[in-house]
N, C-alpha and C positions, 0 to 999 in steps of 0.2 A: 901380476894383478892381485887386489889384495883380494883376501876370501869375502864374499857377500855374506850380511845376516841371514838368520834363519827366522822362519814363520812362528813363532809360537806363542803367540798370542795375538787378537783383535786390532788390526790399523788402526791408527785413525788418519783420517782424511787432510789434505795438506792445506785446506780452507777452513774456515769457521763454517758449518752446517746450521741449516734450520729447514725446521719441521713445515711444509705445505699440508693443508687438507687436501689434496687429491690422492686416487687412488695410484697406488705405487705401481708401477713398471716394471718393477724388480719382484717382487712377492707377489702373489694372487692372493687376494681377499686381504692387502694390508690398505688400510682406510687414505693413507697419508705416505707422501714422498718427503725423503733425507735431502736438501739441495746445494750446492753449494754459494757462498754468499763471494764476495769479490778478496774480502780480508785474510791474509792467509795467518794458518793457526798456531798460536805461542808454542804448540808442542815442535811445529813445522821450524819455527825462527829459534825455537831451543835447542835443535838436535840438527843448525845450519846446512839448510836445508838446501841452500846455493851451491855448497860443494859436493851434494852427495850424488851416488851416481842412478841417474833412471833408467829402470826394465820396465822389457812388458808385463802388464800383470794378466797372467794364464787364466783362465776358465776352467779350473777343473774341481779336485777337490784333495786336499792337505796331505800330506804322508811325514815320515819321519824315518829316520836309518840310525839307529842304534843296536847297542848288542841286546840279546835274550837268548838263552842256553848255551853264551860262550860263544855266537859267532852274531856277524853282521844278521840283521833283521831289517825288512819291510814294516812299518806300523800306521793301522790306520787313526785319522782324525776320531776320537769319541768325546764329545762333551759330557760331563756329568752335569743333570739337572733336574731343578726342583721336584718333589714330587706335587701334586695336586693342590695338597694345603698350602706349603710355604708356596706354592705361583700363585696361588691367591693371594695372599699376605701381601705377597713382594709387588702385584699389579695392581692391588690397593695402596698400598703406597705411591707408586711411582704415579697414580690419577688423581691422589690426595693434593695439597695445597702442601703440604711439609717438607716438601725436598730440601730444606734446610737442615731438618735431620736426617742421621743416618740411617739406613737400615738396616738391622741386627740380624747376624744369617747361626743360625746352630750349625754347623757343616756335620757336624755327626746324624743330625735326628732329618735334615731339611730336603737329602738328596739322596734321588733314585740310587741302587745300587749299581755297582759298576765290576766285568769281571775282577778276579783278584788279580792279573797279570795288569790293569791298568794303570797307568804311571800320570801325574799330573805335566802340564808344558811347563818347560825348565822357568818362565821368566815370569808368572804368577806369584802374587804376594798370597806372606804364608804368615798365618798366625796361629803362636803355638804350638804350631810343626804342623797344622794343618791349611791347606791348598786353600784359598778366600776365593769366593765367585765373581767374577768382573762385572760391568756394571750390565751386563741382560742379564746377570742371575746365573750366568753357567761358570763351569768348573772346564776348560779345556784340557783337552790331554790326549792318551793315545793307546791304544792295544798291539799286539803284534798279532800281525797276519802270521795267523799257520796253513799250511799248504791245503790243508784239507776241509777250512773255515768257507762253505757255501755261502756264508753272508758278506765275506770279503773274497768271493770268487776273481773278483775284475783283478784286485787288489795281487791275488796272487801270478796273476797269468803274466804279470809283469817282470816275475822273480822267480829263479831258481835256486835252492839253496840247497843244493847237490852241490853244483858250481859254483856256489857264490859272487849270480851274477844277475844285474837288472838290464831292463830295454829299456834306453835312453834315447831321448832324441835331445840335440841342443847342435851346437852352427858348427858346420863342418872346419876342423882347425887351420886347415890350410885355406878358405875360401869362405868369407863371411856372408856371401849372398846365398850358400847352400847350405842346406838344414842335413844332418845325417843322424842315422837311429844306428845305435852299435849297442854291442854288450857289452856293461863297464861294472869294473868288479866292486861288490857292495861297500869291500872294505875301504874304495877312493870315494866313499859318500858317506862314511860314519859320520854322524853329529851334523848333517844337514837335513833341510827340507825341500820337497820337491812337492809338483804337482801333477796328479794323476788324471789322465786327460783318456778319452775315447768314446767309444762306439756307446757303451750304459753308464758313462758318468756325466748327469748334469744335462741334460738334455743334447748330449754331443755337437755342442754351437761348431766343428770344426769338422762338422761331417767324415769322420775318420770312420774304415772298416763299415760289415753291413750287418744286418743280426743273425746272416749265413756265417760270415768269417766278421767278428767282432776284431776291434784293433785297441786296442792300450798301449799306452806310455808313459812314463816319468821325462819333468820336465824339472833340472833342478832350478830353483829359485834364486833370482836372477842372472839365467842363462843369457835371453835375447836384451841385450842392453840396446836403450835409444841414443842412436846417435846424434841427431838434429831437430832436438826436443826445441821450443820456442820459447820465451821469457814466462817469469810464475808468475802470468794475468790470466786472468779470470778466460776472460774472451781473447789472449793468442792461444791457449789451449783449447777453448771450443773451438777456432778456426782450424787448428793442427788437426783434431779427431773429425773434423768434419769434411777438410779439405784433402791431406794427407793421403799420400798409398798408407807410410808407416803409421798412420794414424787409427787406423784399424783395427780396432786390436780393445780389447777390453777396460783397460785401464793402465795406469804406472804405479811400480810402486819406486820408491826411490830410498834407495840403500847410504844411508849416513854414517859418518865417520866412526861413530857414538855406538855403531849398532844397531839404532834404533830403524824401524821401516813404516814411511808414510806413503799411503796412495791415494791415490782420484779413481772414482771410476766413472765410465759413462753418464751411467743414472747422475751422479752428483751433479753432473752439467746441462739437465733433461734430453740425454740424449738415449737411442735406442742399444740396447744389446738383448741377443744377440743380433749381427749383420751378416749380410748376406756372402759379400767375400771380404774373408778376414787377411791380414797382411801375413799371416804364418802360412794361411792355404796356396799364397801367391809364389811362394818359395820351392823352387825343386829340390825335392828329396835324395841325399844317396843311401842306402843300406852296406854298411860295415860289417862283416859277421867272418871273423875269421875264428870258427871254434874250434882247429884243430887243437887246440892244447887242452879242451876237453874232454878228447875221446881218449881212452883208454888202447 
């Protein structure tokens, strides 16, 4: 199987969007809902979108495995952004009438500081050797989780790097209708991305763990591929997510030849997330843990 892309930078959606004044489903306190329209999008028919292949898209939120001090590393999601001034500038603009012009970004003077261990995502345009902000004005990127970082405590409880080893969950190899969580060693996930899923991330739509015994996991990107996805219309994919067991499930992303990664999500089709039984909950789990070759 060939290797799936990696997350590192912003979707975009496999439809042409537009903007609704209702209030969004997805954000609290955002005025207006993202929807999607029936046409699918140049970027979608550019990066042939017929043959690429569909996963689920996870609920959780972004990681990265790369090296930092000479060994495999956990890293979390950090965006760099605007500080106060330039997000006023830049949201004067974007409710100005000029969107024919460009917006001019200083990256040196225009954004928050960011630790020094923070590294920009690989697929961002760079001007002048420095990281350009996409089009919300941020700077994507990432930090390494260290063991003893309280602000990515979740982040860590997934990885040990004693052993050099994360807790996985993705479909058990021999039996595709069972999910299984094993210990897989960092170094078989360098230069991918996963997502970080449980009990304090995201409002844990997958009811995992309790706030007595919290559960995390890495989930890599695109692990749970769709088998018996339906034609790219508008309304067989509302039918699929609304009638569907597999349909369940948050959204698709769909991994193309190119590399490139386009998704749908609920919301884009007015539909509700989170749901009550999701199609990953409906799976029985086995636990893998053979760590005798840890112990000393």
């Amino acid at each position: 199987m060939r290797r799936l892309g990696s997350v590192q930078r912003k979707m975009p959606c496999v439809f042409v969007t537009e903007v609704k004044e209702e209030p969004s489903g997805k954000r609290e306190q955002q005025p207006f809902k993202v929807l999607a329209t029936e046409t699918l999008s140049h970027k979608a028919l550019d990066a042939d979108i017929y043959s690429a292949i569909p996963t689920e898209k996870v609920d959780g939120t972004c990681c990265y495995i790369t090296t930092y001090k000479g060994q495999p590393y956990l890293w979390a999601r950090l965006d760099r952004k605007p500080n106060k001034l330039a997000e006023k500038r830049f949201k004067n603009f974007l409710h100005s009438k000029q969107n024919s012009k460009e917006f001019f970004w200083n990256v040196e003077e225009d954004f928050k500081p960011v630790p020094e261990c923070w590294i920009p995502a690989k697929e961002i345009e760079q001007l002048n050797g420095n990281p350009m902000p996409d089009e919300n004005g941020h700077i994507p990127g990432w930090v390494p989780v260290e063991k003893n970082n309280k602000q990515y405590c979740w982040h860590s409880s997934v990885v040990n790097y004693e052993f050099e080893i994360a807790l996985v969950l993705k479909h058990h190899p021999d039996d595709p209708g069972l999910l299984e969580i094993s210990a897989v060693p960092l170094s078989d996930l360098l230069e991918q991305t996963l997502e970080l899923i449980g009990t304090n991330i995201n409002g844990n739509p997958y009811g995992l763990g309790s706030k007595k015994h919290p559960l995390h996991l890495l989930i890599p990107h695109g692990a749970f591929q769709i088998r018996n996805l339906p034609t790219l219309k508008h309304n067989d994919l509302l039918s699929w997510f609304e009638g569907c067991r597999e349909g369940k499930i948050e959204g698709i992303v769909w991994h193309c030849n190119d590399g490139c990664l386009i998704k749908v999500h609920r919301h884009h089709l007015g539909l509700c997330w989170p749901i009550p039984d999701t199609y990953m909950n409906s799976k029985p789990v086995v636990i893998n843990m053979n760590l005798n070759k840890y112990h000393s």
